[in-house]
C-alpha positions in Angstrom: -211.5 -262.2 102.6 -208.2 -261.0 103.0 -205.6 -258.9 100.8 -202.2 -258.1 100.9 -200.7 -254.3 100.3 -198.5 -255.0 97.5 -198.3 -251.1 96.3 -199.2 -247.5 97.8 -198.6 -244.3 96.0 -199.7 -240.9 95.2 -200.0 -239.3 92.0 -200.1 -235.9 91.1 -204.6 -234.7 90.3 -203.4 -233.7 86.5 -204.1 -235.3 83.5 -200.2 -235.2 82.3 -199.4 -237.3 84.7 -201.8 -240.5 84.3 -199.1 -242.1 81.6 -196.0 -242.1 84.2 -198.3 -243.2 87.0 -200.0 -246.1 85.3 -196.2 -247.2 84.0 -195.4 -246.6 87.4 -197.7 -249.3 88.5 -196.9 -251.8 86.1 -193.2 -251.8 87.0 -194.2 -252.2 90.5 -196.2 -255.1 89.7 -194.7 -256.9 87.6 -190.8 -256.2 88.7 -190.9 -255.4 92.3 -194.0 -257.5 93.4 -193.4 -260.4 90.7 -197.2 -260.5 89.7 -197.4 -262.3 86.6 -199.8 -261.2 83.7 -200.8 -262.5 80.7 -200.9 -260.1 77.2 -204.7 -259.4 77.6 -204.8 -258.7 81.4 -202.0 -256.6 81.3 -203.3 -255.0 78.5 -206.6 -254.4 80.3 -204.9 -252.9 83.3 -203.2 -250.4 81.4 -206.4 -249.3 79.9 -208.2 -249.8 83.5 -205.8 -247.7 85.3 -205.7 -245.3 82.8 -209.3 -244.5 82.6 -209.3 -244.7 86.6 -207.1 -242.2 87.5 -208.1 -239.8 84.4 -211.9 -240.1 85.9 -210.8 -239.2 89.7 -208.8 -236.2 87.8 -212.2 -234.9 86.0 -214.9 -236.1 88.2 -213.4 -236.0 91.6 -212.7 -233.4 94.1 -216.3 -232.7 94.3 -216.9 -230.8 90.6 -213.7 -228.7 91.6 -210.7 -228.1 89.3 -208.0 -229.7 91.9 -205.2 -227.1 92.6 -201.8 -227.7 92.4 -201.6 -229.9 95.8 -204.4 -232.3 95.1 -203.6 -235.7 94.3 -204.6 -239.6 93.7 -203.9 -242.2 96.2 -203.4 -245.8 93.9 -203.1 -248.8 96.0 -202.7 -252.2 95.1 -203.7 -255.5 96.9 -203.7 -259.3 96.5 -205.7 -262.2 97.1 -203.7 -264.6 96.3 -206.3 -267.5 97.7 -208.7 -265.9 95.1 -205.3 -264.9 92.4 -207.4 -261.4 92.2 -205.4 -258.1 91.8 -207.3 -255.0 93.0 -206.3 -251.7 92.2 -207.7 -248.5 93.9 -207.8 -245.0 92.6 -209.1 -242.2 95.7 -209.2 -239.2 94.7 -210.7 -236.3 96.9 -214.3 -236.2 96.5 -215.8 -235.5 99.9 -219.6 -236.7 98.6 -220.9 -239.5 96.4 -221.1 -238.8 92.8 -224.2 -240.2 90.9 -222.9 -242.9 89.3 -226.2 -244.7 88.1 -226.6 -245.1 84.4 -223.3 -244.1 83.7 -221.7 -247.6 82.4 -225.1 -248.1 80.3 -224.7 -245.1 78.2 -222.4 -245.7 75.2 -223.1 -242.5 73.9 -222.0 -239.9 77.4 -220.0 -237.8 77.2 -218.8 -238.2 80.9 -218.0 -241.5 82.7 -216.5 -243.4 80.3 -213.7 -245.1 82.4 -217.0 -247.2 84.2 -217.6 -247.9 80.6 -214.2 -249.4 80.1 -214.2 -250.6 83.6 -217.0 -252.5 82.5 -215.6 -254.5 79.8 -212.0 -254.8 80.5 -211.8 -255.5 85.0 -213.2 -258.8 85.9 -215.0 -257.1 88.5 -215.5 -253.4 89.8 -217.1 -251.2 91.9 -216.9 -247.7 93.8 -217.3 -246.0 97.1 -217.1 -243.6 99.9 -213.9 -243.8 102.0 -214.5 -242.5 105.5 -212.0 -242.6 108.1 -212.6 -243.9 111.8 -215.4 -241.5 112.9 -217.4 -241.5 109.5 -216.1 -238.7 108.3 -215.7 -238.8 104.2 -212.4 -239.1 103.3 -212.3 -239.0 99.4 -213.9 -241.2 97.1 -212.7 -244.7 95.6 -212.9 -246.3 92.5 -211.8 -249.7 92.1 -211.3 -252.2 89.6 -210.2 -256.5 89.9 -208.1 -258.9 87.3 -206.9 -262.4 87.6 -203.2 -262.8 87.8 -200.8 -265.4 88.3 -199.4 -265.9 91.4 -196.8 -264.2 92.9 -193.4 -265.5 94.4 -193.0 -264.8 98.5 -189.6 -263.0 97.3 -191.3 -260.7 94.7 -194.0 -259.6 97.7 -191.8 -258.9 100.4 -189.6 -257.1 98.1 -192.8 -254.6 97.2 -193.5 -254.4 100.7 -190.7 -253.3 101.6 -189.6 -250.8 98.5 -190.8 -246.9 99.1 -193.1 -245.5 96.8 -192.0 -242.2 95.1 -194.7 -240.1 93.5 -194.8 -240.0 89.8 -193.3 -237.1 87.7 -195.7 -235.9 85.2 -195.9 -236.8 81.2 -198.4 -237.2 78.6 -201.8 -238.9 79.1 -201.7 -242.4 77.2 -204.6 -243.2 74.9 -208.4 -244.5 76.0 -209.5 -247.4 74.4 -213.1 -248.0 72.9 -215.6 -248.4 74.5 -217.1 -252.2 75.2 -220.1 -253.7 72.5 -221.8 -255.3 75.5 -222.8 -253.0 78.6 -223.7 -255.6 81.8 -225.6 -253.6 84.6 -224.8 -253.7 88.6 -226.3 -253.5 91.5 -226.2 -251.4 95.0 -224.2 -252.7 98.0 -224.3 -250.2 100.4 -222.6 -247.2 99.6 -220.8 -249.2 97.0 -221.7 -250.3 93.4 -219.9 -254.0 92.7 -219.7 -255.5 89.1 -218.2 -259.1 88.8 -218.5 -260.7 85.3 -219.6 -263.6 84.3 -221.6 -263.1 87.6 -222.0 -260.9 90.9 -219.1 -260.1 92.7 -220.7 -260.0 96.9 -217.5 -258.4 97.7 -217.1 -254.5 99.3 -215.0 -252.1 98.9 -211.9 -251.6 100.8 -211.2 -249.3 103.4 
């Protein structure tokens, strides 16, 4: 299966700065990548993103506050055979969170964003990100939406443009949590979820 870069960036590991980084990745999207959304999927990737990026901020960096430094690597790829949008949130977890359970309790008071992942992304799933020895690297988090396709210009143009990192702001608001909770299943050291049915895919390196 193959995917093409259409965004890189980092954003600063604090909450304030989850609004401007998720606007941040809609207008590189939609303006500079010319990826076409309709009202409800780009209303679920703002909610998506959102609860990504506030999750890596809370639950990342292995239980530790991140310090001033630490940050979020969001990348964004393509496949346009399969008109899938994926984006990836790493933060800097060096060891696998339990995740199990987490997206079939309503009711926690932790882990939410796999709740929202859940009922908003057409698929998801998480992982460990290791670089070329093994060696953790941080931890990923990853969500998919059908899009429209884009125009050849509107890629190269994204390819080419160099990401800034986002200034900080105010955290934009969560949205409820989904009626219906569907549960997953293990691949490796990722977990996939692909509605209506099971998504074989893996996560990226």
């Amino acid at each position: 299966m193959h995917r093409d870069r259409v965004l890189m960036f980092k954003v600063p590991a604090r909450l304030a700065a989850v609004g401007p980084a998720r606007d941040h990745l809609l207008h590189q999207l939609t303006e500079l990548a010319g990826i076409r959304l309709d009202d409800d999927r780009l209303y679920a990737l703002r909610v998506c993103a959102s609860e990504a990026m506030a999750n890596g901020i809370e639950h990342g960096f292995d239980g530790q506050p991140p310090d001033e430094t630490a940050a979020l690597l969001i990348e964004g790829d393509l496949d346009a055979v399969r008109q899938r949008l994926r984006i990836t949130v790493t933060d800097g977890g060096l060891t696998v969170p339990e995740m199990n359970g987490l997206i079939e309790d309503l009711e926690a008071t932790s882990g939410r964003g796999l709740v929202v992942l859940d009922g908003y992304a057409d698929a998801f799933g998480w992982g460990q990100r290791t670089d070329g020895v093994g060696r953790p690297t941080g931890f990923s988090v990853w969500f998919e939406l059908n899009v429209q396709p884009q125009s050849a210009e509107g890629q190269a143009t994204a390819q080419a443009e160099v990401q800034p990192e986002v200034p900080s702001a105010r955290r934009g608001r969560a949205a409820p949590a989904p009626a219906r909770i569907r549960a997953t299943g293990p691949r490796h050291l990722a977990r996939v979820r692909d509605a209506p049915r099971s998504s074989k895919d893996h996560l990226a390196a």
